[in-house]
DRENTORKOL-3810 file (N, C-alpha, C; in nm, 4 decimals):
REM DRENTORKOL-3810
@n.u->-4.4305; n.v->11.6701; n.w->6.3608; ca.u->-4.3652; ca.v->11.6792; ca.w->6.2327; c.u->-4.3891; c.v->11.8179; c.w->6.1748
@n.u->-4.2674; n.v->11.8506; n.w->6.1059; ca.u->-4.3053; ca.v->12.0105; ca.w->6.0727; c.u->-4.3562; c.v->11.9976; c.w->5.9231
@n.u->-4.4663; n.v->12.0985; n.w->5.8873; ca.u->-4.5144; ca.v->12.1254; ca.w->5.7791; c.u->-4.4330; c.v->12.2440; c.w->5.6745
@n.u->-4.3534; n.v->12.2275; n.w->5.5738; ca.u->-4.3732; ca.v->12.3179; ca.w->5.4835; c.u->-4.4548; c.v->12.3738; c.w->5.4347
@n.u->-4.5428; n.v->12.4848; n.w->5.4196; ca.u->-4.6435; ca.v->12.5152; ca.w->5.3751; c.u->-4.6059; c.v->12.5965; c.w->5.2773
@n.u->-4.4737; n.v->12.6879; n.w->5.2338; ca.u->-4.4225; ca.v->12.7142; ca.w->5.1122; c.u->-4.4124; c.v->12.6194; c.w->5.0000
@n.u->-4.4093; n.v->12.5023; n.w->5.0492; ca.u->-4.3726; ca.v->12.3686; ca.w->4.9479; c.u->-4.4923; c.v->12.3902; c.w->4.8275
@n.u->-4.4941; n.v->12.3380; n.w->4.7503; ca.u->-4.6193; ca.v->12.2978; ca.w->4.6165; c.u->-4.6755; c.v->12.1618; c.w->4.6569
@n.u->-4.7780; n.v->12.1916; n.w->4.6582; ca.u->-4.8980; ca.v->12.0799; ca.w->4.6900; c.u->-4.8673; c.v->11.9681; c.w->4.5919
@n.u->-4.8848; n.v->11.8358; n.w->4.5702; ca.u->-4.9016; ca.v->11.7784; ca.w->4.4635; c.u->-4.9743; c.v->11.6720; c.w->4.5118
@n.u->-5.1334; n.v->11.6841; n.w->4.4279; ca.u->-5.2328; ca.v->11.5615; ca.w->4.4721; c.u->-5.2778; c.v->11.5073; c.w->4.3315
@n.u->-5.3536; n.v->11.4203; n.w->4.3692; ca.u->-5.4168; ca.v->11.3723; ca.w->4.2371; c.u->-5.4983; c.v->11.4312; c.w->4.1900
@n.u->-5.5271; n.v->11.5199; n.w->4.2703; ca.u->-5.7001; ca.v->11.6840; ca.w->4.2011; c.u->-5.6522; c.v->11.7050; c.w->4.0365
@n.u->-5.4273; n.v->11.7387; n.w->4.0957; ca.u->-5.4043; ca.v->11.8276; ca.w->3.9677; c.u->-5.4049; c.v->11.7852; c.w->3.8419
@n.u->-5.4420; n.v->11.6575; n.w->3.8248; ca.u->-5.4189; ca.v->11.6067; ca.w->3.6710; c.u->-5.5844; c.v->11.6320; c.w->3.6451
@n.u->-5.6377; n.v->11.6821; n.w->3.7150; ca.u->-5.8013; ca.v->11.6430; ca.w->3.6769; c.u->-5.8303; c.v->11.8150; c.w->3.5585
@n.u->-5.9288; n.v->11.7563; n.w->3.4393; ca.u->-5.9199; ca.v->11.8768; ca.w->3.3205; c.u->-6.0153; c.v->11.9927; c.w->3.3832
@n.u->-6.0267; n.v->12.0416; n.w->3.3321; ca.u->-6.0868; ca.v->12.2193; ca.w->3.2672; c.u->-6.2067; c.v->12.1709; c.w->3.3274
@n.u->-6.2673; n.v->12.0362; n.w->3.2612; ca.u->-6.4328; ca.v->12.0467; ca.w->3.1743; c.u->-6.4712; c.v->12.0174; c.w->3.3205
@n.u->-6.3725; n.v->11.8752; n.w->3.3779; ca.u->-6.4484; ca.v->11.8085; ca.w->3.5393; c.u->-6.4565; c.v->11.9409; c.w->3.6595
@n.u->-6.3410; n.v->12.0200; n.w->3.6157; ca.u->-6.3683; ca.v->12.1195; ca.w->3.7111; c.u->-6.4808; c.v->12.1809; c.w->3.7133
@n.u->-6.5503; n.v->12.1991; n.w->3.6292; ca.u->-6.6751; ca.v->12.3178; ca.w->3.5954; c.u->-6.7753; c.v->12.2175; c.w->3.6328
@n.u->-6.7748; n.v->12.1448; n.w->3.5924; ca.u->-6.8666; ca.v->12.0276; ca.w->3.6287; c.u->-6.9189; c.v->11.9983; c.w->3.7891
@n.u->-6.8397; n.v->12.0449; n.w->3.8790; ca.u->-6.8656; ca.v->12.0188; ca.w->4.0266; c.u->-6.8788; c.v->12.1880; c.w->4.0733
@n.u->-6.8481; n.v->12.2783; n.w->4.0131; ca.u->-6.8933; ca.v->12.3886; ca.w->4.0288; c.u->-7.0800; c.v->12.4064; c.w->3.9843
@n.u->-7.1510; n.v->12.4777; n.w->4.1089; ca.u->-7.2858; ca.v->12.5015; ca.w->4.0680; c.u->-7.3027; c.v->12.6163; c.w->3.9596
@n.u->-7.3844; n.v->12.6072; n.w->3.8502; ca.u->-7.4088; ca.v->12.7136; ca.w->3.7904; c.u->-7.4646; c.v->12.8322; c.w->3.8808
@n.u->-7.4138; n.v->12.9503; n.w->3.9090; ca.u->-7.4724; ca.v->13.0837; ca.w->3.9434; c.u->-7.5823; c.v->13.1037; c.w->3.9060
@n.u->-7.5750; n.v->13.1087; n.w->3.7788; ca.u->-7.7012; ca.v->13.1850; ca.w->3.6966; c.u->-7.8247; c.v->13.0917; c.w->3.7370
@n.u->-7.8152; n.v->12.9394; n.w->3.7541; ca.u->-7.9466; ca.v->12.8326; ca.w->3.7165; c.u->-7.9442; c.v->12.8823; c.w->3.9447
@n.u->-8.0951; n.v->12.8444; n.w->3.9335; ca.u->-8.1769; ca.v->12.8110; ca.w->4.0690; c.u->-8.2559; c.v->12.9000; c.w->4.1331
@n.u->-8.3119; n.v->12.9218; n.w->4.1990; ca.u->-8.3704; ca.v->13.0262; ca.w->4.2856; c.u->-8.3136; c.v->13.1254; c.w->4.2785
@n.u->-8.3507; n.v->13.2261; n.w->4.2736; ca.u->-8.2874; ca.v->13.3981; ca.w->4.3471; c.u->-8.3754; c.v->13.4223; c.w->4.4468
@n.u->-8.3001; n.v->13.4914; n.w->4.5771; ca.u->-8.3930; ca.v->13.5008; ca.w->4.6892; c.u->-8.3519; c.v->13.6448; c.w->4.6833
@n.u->-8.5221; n.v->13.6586; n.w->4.7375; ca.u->-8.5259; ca.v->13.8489; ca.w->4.6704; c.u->-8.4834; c.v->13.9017; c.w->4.7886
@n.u->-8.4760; n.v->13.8521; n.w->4.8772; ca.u->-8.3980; ca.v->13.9376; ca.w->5.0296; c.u->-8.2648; c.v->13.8922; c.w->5.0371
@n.u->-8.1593; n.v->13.9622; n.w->5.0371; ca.u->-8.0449; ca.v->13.9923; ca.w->5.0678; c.u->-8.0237; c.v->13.9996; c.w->5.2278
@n.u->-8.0043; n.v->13.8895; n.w->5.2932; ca.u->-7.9519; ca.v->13.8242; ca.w->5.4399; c.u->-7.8804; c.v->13.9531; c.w->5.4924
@n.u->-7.7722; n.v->14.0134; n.w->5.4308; ca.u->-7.7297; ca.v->14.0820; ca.w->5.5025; c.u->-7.7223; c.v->14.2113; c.w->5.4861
@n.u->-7.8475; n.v->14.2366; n.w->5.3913; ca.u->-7.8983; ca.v->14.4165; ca.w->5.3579; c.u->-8.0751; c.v->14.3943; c.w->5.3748
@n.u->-8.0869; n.v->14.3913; n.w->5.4306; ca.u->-8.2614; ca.v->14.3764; ca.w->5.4404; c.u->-8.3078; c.v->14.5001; c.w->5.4091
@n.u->-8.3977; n.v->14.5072; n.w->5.3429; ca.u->-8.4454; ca.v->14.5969; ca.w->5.3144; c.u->-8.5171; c.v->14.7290; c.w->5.4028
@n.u->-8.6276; n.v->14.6410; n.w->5.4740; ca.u->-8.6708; ca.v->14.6872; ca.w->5.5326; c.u->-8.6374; c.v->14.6973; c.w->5.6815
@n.u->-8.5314; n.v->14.8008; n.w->5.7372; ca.u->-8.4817; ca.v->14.7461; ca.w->5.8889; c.u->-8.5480; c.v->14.8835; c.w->5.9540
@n.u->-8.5919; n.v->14.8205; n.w->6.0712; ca.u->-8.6964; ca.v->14.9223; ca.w->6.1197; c.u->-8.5933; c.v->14.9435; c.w->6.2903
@n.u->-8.5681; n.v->15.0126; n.w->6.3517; ca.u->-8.5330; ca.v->15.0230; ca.w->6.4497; c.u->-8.6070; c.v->15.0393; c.w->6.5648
@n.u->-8.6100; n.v->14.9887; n.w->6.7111; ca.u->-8.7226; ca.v->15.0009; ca.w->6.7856; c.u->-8.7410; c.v->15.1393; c.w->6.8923
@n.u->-8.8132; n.v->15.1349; n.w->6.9384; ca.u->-8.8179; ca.v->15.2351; ca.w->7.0100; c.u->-8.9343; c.v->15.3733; c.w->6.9830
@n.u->-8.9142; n.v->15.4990; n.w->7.0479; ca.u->-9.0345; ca.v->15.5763; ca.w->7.0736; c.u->-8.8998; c.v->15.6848; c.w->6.9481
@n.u->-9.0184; n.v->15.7824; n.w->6.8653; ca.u->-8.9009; ca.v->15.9029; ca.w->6.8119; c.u->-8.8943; c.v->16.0547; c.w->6.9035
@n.u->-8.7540; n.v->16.0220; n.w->6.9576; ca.u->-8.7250; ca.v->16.1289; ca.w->7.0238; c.u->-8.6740; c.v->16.2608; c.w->6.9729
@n.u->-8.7411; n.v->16.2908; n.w->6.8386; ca.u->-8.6620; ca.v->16.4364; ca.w->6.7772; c.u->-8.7693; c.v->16.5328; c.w->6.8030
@n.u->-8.8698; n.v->16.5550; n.w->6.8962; ca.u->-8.9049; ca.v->16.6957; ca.w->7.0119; c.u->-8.8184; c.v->16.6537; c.w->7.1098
@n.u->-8.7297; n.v->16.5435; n.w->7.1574; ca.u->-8.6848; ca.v->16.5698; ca.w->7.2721; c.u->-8.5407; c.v->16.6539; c.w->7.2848
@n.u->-8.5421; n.v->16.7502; n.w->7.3980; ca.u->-8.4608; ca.v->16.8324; ca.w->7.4399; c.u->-8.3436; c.v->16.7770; c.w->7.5187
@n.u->-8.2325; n.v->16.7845; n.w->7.5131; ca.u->-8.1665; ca.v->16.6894; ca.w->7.6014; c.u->-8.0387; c.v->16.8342; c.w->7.6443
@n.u->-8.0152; n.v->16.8287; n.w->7.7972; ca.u->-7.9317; ca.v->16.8578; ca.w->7.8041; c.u->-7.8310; c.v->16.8418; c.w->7.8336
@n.u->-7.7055; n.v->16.9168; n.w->7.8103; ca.u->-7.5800; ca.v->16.8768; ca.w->7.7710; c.u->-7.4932; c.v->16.9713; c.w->7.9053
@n.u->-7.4261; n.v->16.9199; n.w->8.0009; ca.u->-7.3904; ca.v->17.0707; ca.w->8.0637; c.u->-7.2197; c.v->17.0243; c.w->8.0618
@n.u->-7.1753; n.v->17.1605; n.w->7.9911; ca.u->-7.0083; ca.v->17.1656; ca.w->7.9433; c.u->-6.9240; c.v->17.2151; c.w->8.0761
@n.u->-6.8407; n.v->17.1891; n.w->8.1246; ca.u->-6.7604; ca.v->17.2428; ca.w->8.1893; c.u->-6.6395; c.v->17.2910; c.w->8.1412
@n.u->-6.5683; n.v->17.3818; n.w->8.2070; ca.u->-6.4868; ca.v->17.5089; ca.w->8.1117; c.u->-6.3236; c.v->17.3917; c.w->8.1620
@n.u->-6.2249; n.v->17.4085; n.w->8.0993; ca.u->-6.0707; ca.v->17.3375; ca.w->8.1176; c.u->-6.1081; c.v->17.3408; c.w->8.2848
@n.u->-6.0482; n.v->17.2157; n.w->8.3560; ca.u->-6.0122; ca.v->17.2550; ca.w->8.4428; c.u->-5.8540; c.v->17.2859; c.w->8.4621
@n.u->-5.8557; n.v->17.2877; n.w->8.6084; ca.u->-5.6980; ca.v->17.3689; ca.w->8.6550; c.u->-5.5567; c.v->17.2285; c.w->8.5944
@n.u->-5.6386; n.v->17.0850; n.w->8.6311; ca.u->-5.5012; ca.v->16.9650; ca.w->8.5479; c.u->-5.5281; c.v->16.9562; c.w->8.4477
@n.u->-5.6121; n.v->17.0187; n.w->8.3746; ca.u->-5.6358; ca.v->17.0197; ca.w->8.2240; c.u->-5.5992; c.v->17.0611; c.w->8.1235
@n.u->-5.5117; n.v->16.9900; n.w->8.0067; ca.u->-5.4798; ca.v->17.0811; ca.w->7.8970; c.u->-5.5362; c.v->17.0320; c.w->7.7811
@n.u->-5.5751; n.v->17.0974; n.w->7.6366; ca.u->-5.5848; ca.v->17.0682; ca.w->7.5812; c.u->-5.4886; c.v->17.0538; c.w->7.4549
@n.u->-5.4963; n.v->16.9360; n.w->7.4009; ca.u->-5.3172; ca.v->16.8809; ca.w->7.2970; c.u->-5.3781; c.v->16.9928; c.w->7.1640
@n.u->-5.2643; n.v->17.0178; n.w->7.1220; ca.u->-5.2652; ca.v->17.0738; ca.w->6.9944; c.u->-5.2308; c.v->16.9943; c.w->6.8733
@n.u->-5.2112; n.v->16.8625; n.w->6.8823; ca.u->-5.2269; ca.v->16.7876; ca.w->6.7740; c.u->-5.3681; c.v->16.7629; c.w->6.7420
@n.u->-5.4449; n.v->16.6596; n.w->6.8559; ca.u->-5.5291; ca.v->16.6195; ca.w->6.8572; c.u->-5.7124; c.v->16.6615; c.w->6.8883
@n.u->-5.6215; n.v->16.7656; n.w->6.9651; ca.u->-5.7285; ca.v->16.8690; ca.w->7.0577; c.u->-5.8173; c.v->16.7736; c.w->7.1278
@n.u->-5.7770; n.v->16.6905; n.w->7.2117; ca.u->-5.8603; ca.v->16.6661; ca.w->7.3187; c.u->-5.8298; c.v->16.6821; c.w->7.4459
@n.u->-5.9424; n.v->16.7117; n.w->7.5300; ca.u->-5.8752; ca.v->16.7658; ca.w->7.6507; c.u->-5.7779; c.v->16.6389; c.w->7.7332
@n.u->-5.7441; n.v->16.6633; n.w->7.7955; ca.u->-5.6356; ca.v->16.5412; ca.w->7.8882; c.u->-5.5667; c.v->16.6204; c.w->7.9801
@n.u->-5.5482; n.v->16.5061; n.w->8.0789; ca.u->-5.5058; ca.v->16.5202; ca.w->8.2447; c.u->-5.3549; c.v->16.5889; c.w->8.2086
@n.u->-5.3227; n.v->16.6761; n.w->8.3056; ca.u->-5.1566; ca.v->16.7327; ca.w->8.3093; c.u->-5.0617; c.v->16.5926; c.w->8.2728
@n.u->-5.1053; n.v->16.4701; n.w->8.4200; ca.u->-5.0013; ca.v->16.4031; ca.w->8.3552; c.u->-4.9882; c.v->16.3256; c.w->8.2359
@n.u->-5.0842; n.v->16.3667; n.w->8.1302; ca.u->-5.0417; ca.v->16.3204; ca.w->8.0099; c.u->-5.0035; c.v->16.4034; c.w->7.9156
@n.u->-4.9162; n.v->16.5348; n.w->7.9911; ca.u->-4.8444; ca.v->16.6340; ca.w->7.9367; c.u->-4.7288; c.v->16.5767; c.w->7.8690
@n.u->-4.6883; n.v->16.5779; n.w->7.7427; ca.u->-4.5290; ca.v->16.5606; ca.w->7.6591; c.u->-4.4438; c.v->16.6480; c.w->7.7008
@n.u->-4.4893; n.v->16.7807; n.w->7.5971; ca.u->-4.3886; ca.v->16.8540; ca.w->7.5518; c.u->-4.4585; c.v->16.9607; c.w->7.5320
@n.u->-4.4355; n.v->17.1189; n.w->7.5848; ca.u->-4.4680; ca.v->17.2496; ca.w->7.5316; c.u->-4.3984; c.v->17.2689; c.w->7.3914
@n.u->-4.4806; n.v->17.2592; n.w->7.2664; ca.u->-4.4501; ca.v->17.2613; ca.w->7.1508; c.u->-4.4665; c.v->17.4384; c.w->7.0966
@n.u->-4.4406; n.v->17.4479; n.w->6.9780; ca.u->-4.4636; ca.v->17.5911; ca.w->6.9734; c.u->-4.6213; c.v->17.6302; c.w->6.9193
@n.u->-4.6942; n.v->17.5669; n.w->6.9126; ca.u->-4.8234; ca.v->17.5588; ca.w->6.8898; c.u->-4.8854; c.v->17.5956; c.w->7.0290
@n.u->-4.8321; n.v->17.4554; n.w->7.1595; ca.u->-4.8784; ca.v->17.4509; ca.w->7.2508; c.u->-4.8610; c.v->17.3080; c.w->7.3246
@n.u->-4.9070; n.v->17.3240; n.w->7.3841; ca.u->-4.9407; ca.v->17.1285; ca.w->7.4543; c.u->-4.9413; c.v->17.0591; c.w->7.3708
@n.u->-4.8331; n.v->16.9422; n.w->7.3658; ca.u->-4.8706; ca.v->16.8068; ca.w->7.3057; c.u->-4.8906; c.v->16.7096; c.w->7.4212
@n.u->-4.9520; n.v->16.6205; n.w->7.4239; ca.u->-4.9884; ca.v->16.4294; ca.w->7.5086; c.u->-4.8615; c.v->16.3993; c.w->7.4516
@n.u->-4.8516; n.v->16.3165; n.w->7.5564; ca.u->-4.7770; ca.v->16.1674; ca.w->7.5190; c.u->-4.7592; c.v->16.1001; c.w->7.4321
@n.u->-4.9133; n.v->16.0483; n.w->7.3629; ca.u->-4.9604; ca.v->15.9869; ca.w->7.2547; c.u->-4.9186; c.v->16.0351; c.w->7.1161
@n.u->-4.9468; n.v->16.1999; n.w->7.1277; ca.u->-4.8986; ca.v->16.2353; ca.w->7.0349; c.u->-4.7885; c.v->16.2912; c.w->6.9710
@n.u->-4.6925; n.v->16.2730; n.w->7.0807; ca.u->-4.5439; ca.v->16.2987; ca.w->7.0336; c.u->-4.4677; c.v->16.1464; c.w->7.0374
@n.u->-4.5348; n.v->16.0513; n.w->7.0434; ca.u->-4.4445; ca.v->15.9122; ca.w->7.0599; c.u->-4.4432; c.v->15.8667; c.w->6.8739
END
């Protein structure tokens, strides 16, 4: 059976007043406050050793020969994801679609 779900609901909730509504709602303000926040903890410690004396190296290699880099985006990418020689330079695929 198909559901309208544009339709207007009509139950017996809607005749119910103002006052019963508030009434099954919990007061906010009344009960406990829990001083830790579930999903900001205060104290979040991460594990591990601190690696800021450590040296790390990085070794870059220069364009290669199928390599261009896009002038929209500037990342390097393979020839065949060459577009279009724009007047800038190389565009991708990506970035001329």
């Amino acid at each position: 059976m198909a559901t309208d779900y544009d339709a207007p609901r009509k139950t017996d909730d809607d005749s119910e007043s103002i006052e019963a509504l508030k009434e099954r709602v919990p007061d906010k303000l009344s009960g406990v406050v829990d001083s830790e926040d579930a999903d900001n903890p205060g104290d979040y410690n991460l594990g591990g050793s601190d690696l800021s004396d450590l040296d790390l190296d990085v070794v870059v290699l220069p364009p290669q020969a199928d390599e261009f880099t896009c002038m929209e985006c500037f990342l390097v990418k393979h020839r065949s994801q060459l577009d279009h020689e724009g007047k800038i330079g190389p565009i991708c695929a990506e970035c001329a679609a």
